[in-house]
C-alpha positions, -999 to +999 in steps of 0.1 A: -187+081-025-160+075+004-172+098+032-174+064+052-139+053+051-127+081+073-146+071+102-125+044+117-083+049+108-060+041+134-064+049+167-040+071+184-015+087+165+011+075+187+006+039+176+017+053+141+049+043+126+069+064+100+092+039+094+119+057+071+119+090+089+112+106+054+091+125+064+088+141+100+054+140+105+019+145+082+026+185+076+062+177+061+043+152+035+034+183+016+054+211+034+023+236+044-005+215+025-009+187+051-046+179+045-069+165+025-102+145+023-134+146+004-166+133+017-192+137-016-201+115-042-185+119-075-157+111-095-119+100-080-085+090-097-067+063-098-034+053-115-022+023-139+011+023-162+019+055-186+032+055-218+058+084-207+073+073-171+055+043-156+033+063-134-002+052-129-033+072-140-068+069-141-098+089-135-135+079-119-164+100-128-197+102-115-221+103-150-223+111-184-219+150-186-187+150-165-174+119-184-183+142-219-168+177-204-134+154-196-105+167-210-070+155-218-084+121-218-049+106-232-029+118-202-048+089-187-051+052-185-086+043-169-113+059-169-135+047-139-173+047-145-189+055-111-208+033-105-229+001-109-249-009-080-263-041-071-299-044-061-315-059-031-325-088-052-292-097-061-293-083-095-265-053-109-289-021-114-276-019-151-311-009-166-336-002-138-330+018-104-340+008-067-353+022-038-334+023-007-344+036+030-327+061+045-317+066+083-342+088+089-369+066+079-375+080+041-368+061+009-343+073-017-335+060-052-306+046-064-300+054-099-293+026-130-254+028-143-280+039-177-292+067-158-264+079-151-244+066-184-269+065-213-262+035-235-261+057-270-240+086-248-215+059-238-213+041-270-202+072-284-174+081-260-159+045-259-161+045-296-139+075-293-117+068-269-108+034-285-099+052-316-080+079-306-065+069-272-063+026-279-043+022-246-069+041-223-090+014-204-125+023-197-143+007-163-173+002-142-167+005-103-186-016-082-203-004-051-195+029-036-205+050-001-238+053+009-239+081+035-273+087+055-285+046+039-295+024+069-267-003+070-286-030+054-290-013+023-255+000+020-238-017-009-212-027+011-237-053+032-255-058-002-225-071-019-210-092+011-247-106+020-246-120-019-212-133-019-217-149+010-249-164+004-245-171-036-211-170-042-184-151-060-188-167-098-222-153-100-214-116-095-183-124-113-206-136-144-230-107-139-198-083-142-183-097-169-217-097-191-223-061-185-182-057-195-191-073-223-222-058-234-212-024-229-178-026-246-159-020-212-122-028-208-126-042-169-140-037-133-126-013-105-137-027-072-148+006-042-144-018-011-159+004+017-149+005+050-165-026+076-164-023+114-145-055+113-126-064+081-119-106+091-151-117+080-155-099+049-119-101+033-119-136+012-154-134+002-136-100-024-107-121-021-126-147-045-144-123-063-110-108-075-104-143-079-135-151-104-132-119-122-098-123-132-108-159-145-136-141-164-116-112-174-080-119-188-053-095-184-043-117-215-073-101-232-067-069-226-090-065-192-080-046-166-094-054-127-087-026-101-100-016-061-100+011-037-089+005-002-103+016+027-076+026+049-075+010+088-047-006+105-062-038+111-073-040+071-046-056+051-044-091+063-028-129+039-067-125+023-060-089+007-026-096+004-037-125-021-060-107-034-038-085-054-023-112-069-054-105-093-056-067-097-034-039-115-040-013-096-045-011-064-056+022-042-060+032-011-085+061+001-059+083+017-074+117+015-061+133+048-023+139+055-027+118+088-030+089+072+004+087+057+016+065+084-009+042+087-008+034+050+030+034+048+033+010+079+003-015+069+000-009+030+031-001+015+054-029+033+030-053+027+012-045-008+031-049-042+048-018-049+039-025-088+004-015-080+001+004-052-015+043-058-021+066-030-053+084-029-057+125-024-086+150-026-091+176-054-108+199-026-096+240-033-100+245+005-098+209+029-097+214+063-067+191+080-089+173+116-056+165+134-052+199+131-082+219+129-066+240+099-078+246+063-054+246+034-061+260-001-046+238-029-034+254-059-018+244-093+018+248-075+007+227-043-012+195-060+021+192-084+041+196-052+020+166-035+021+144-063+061+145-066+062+138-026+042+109-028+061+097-062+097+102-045+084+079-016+078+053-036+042+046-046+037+037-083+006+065-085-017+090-074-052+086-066-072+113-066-110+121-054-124+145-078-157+149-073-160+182-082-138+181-108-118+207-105-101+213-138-068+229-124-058+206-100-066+176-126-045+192-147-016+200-123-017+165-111-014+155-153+012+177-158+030+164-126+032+130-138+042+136-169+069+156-162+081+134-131+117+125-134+123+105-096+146+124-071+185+114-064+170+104-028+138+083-037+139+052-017+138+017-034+103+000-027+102-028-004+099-061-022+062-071-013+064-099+015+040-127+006+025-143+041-001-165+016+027-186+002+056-183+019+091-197+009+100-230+028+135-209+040+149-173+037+186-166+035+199-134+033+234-133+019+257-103+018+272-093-017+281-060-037+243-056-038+237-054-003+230-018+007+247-003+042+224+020+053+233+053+072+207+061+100+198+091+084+161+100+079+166+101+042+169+064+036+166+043+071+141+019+064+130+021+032+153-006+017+156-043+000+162-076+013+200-076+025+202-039+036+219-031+066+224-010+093+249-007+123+252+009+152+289+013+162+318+008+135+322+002+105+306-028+081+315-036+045+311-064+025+342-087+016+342-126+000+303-126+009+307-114+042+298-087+062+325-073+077+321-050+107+352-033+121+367-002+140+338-004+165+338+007+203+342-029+216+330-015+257+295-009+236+272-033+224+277-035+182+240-038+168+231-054+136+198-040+117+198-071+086+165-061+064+142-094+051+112-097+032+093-128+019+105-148+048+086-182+057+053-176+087+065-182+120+104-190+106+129-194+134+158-174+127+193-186+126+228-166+126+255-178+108+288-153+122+322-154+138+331-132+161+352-132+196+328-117+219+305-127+250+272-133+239+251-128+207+215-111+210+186-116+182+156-100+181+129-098+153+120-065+146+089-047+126+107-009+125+130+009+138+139+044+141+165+063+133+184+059+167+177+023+160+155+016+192+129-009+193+094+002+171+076-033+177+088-065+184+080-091+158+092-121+180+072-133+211+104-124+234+143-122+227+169-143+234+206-136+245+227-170+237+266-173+251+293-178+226+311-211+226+341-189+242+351-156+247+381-151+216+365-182+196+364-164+158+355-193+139+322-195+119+295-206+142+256-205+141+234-191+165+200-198+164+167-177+185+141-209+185+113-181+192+085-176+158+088-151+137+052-133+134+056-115+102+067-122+070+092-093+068+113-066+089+145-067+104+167-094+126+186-075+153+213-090+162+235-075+192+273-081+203+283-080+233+321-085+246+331-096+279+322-070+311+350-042+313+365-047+279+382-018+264+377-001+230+402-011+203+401-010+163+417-044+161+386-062+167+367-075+140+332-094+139+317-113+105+278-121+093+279-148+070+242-147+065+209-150+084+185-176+082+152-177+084+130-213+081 
């Protein structure tokens, strides 16, 4: 079903960022069990809200025996039919299948959702499953891979081609009538991966959109997607997008793509929703490292608490075999999930689609001070803070920074989210040295250098005087390219001054509009 997502990710693995240091690389992300990725059709999991803990869960299958054989069907909360298809004359293959040509020239069928889910087999099971397990949402996915299918045929060029040229309502209606007819509790949306993802993004954008419109969560109906995963993928269109789903997943079977998805999903996608994707695969072989690692019972529970404790609201998981162990493991782990002393608090999702018309960032007994310690740089709220040299504390909505090494430049990490596009940031401080630095970061490590610049350049700005400690504003007039990250803002005191604790610098707030 998703052996095509894993042929573009990120480039070089160098261009990666691991933003909170949680983790030191891929192989720590499960300590020995650092791979995993599935490339057949067949059934996947996906997570919405619990009843026990909040965690998300919800299985895909890939027809009607495995969706009978399924076990334990009240430990979760979709149940993902696998899948509809739409035709090459626009029309959802509900009833009748459709021939397809192959890359090598030969023709293939593609099977009606009735072929694979008989209408009276179906029936049956929802029948059931409404009566014993009301809170359990059963779905048809959309789409899917189609490995070996010349590219006009592929579902993913299908759908887009009919979007584009008919619009979203009238899948949207087609998708709600089947709903509808077949007694289904909502749509799941498998969003393939493109060569270029620009073009193609508001055209599922608005058929989110329509759906939703068509299906009210007010009614009970539940929309949800699977991501691809690329670095160039989440853009203001998918961003919006989610505005309209309640779960939303991303294809993550391998270990390597942990950074790319915690560097361009997770700091930009609600954390509500957000599930990360792994592979029920006994034996997966790890590319970035030419390895194979055999999951167990022990390891899968292991991977799902990682990936809770670093904040996701869920697991994903590709099952197309369907592996009954590591199904169950993974059940068993969520259900017995308590979070960890040490799991990080989810970035608030920035919003670049409608931004705020100004961001301030205040300082209060909220506001976090963050050591630079793997175990929680980065992964933090509006307001957090780190610094470099000294001390800093919050006093009368200030933040205070004292005892520093004044012949060393004092640098100011100040955390935002939800800031306005292109906002110019201002300083509001009081301090007695030289001259004031501010720089707009995306990340930055744990020695707090430079990850990417979010600002087109920097700029250093002299203090009205050197010993002037009133309240003053600075203000770097260069545009802010993201919607979230962190203001740097470095001190500097006067060439050749020495280090005393009686200096003391002040951050009122810091503006962004």
């Amino acid at each position: 079903m998703f052996k095509s997502v894993v042929k573009k990710i990120m480039g070089a693995s160098a261009a990666l960022v691991l933003g909170a240091g949680l983790f030191a690389g891929c192989s720590a992300l499960t300590d020995g069990v650092s791979g995993f990725d599935s490339e057949a059709d067949g059934a996947r999991v996906a997570l919405r809200s619990s009843d026990s803990n909040g965690v998300y869960n919800v299985i895909y299958l890939p027809d009607m025996d495995k969706l009978e054989k399924l076990s334990n069907i009240g430990d979760y909360t979709h149940i993902c039919l696998y899948s509809v298809k739409l035709n090459k004359s626009g029309k959802l293959a509900v009833t009748s299948s459709f021939s397809v040509k192959k890359e090598d020239g030969s023709s293939t069928d593609v099977r009606a959702f009735t072929k694979r889910y008989p209408a009276d087999r179906l029936s049956k099971f929802i029948n059931k499953v409404k009566s014993n397990y009301p809170k359990v949402k059963v779905v048809a996915c959309l789409g899917g891979g189609d490995d070996e299918i010349v590219d006009s045929d592929t579902q993913k060029v299908l759908i887009y081609n009919y979007l584009k040229d008919k619009g979203a309502d009238s899948l949207a209606s087609q998708l709600a009538t089947m709903v509808k007819d077949y007694n289904l509790d909502g749509v799941d949306l498998d969003w393939e991966y493109f060569s270029s993802f620009s073009k193609y993004n508001k055209y599922y954008k608005e058929l989110a959109k329509s759906l939703r419109s068509k299906l009210p969560a007010s009614k009970g109906y539940s929309l949800s997607v699977a991501f691809p995963v690329a670095s160039d993928f989440v853009d203001s269109e998918v961003v919006e997008m989610c505005n309209y789903l309640d779960v939303v997943s991303v294809m993550s079977y391998k270990a390597k793509h942990w950074d790319t998805i915690k560097s361009y999903y997770q700091k930009k996608l609600p954390a509500s929703k957000l599930t990360y994707g792994i592979s029920y695969e006994k034996k997966n072989k790890d590319d970035s490292k030419n390895t194979t690692i055999a999951f167990d019972e022990s390891t899968t529970k292991k991977l799902v608490n990682k990936i809770l404790d670093a904040g996701y609201k869920g697991i994903m998981a590709w099952d197309y075999k369907g592996d009954a162990t590591l199904r169950n493991a993974t059940c068993s782990a969520i259900k017995n999930y308590k979070a960890s002393s040490s799991t990080p608090t989810p970035t608030p999702t920035p919003d670049p689609v409608n931004p705020g018309s100004a961001l301030t960032v205040k300082f209060s007994s909220s506001t976090k001070i963050l050591s630079k310690s793997a175990s929680n740089f980065g992964n933090s709220t509006t307001g957090s803070v780190i610094v470099s040299n000294g001390t800093a504390k919050v006093e009368n909505g200030r933040l205070k920074l004292t005892e520093f090494d004044a012949s060393k430049p004092i640098d100011v990490y100040v955390r935002f989210t939800d800031a306005p596009a292109n906002g110019k940031v201002k300083v509001n401080t009081a301090s007695s040295t030289r001259s004031i630095k501010i720089t707009g970061l995306d990340e930055v490590d744990t020695e707090g250098d430079t990850r990417k610049s979010l600002f087109s350049s920097s700029k250093t700005l002299n203090t009205p005087q050197d010993g002037y400690d009133s309240s003053y504003t600075v203000s770097a007039d260069v545009s802010l390219k993201k919607t979230y990250g962190w203001v740097h803002i470095q001190y500097k005191y006067a060439s050749g001054k020495s280090a005393s604790s009686s200096h003391t610098l002040y951050v009122d707030n810091v503006k962004i509009q």
